[in-house]
C-alpha positions as CSV (number, residue, x, y, z in Angstrom):
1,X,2.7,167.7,139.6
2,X,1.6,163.7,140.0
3,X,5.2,163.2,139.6
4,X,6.1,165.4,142.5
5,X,3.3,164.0,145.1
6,X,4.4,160.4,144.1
7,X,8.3,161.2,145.2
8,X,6.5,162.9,148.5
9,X,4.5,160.1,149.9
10,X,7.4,157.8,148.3
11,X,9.7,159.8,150.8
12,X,6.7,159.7,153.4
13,X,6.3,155.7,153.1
14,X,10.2,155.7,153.0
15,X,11.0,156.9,156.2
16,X,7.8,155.3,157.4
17,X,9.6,151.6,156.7
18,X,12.8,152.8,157.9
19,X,11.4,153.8,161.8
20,X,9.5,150.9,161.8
21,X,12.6,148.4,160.8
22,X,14.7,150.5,163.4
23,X,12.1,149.7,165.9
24,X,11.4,146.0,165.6
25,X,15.6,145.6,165.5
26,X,15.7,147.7,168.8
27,X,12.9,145.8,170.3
28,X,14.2,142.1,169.4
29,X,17.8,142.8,170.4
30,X,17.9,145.7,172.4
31,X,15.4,146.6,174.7
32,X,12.0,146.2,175.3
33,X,9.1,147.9,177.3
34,X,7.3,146.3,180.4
35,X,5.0,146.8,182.8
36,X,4.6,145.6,186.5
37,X,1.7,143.8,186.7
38,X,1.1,142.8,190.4
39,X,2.5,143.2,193.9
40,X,5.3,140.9,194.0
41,X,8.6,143.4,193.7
42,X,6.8,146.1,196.4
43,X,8.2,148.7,197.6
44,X,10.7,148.9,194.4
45,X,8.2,148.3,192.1
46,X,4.2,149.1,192.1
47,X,1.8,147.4,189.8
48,X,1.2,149.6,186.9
49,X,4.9,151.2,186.6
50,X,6.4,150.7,183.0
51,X,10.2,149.8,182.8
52,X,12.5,149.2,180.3
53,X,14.4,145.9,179.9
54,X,17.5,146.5,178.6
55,X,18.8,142.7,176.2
56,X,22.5,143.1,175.5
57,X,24.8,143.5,178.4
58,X,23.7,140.3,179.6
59,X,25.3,138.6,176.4
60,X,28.6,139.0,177.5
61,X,28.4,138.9,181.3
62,X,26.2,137.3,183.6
63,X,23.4,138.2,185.8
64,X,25.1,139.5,189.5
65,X,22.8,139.0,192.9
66,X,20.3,142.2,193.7
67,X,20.1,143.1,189.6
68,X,16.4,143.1,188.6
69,X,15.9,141.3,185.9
70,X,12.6,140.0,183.4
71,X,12.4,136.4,182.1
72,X,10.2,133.9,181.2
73,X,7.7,132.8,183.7
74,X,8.8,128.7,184.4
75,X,5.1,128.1,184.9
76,X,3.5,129.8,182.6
77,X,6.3,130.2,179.5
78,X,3.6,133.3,177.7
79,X,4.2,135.6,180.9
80,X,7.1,137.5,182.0
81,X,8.1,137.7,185.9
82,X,10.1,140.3,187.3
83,X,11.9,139.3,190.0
84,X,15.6,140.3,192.0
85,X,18.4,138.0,191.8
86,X,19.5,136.4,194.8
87,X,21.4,132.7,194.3
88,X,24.3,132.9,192.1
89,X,25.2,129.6,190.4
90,X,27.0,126.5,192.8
91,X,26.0,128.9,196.0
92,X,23.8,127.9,198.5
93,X,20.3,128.7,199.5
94,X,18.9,128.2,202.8
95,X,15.5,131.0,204.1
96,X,15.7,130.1,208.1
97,X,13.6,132.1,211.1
98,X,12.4,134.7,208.2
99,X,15.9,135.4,206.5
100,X,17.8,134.4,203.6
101,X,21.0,133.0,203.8
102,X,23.8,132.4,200.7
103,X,26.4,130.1,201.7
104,X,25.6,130.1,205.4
105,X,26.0,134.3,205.6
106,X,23.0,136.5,206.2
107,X,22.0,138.2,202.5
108,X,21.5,141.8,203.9
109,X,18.6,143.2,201.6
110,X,19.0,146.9,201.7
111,X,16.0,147.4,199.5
112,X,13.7,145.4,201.4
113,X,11.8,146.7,204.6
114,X,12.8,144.9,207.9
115,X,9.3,144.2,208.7
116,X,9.6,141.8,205.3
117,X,10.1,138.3,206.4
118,X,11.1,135.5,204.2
119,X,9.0,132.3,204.6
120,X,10.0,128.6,203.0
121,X,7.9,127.8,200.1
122,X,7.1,124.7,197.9
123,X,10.6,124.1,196.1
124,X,12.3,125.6,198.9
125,X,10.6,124.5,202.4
126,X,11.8,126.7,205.3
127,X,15.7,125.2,207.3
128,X,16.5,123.4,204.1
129,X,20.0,124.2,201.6
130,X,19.3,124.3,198.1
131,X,22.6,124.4,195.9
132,X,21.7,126.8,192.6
133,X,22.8,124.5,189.1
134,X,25.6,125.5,186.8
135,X,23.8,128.4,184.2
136,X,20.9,129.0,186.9
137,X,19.7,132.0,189.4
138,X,17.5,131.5,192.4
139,X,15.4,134.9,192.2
140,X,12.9,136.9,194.4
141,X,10.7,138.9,194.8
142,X,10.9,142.2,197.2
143,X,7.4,141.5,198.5
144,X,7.8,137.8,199.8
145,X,4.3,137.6,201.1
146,X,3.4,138.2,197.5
147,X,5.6,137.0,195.3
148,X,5.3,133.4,192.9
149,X,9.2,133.0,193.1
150,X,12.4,130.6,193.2
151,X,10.7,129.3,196.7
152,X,7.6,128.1,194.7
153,X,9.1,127.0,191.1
154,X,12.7,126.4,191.6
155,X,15.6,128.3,190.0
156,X,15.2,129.8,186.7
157,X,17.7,129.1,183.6
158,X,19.9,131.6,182.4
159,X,18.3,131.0,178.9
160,X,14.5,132.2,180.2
161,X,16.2,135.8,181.3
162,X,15.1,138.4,178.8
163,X,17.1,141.0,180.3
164,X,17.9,143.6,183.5
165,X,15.3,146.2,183.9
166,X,17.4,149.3,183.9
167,X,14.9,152.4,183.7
168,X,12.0,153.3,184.7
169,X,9.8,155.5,182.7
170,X,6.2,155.6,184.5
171,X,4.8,156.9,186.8
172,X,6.7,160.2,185.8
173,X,7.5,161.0,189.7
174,X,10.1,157.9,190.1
175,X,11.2,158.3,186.3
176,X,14.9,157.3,185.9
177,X,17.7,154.4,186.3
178,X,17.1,151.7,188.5
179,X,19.3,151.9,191.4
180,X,21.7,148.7,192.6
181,X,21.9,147.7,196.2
182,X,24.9,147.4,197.3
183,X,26.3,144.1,199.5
């Protein structure tokens, strides 16, 4: 009998360790949970919804302009921004009259509202071309009025990306792949 309720919680502690291993593997190389926090990517995203950041794909490919993706925060390396890709490396940036411009063409943001205008900000001051560095994205945020961005802190480095943010799984109502825009 003490024989048989040491194989069961054996078995128990077993498949306990084997979940949790599973787990930590999936989470350090393959995707990871996150939560908005903030107004910054409104209308897409609310503060509060929970997405999933998916780690692999970009390992053999590289970011393309409209993914959202998570990385580091350049300011504050402990935090993770979520932001939308706009500058591509060795394109230009220029924001003029409230729009953004990538190598002297209008960047039409479908998932923007029209009412959102773009202003200049500290890195990138309004009428002025910014060229993005080899291994580098110029990202922002949907909500420009809101939104601690490439204008502010400059592009980010391909090695601070943590990954796209591919689902989202709260609030239940908008649960489901994130969409693409299309250019």
């Amino acid at each position: 009998m003490l024989k048989q309720g040491f194989a069961f919680f054996f078995d128990i502690l077993q498949t306990i360790v084997l979940a949790a291993a599973i787990f930590v593997v999936i989470y350090l190389f393959a995707a990871q949970p996150h939560m908005v926090r903030g107004a910054s990517m409104e209308s897409s995203f609310h503060s509060g919804d929970y997405i999933l950041t998916e780690k692999v794909s970009y390992r053999f490919r590289l970011p393309q302009r409209g993914e959202v993706i998570v990385f580091k925060a350049p300011n504050r390396p402990k935090d993770d921004y979520i932001k939308r890709v706009i500058g591509l490396p060795g394109e230009t940036v220029r924001i003029s009259g409230g729009v953004v411009f990538i190598n002297d063409k209008v960047l039409t943001e479908t998932y923007e509202p029209e009412s959102n205008r773009t202003s200049g900000g500290r890195f990138l001051p309004e009428d002025q071309i910014f060229t993005v560095p080899d291994n580098s994205y110029f990202v922002l945020g949907d909500n420009r009025s809101h939104s601690s961005d490439s204008r502010e802190f400059g592009p980010i480095e391909k090695d601070s990306i943590i990954g796209q943010a591919v689902f989202r799984y709260w609030p239940l109502q908008k649960f489901g792949l994130i969409p693409l825009p299309s250019y």
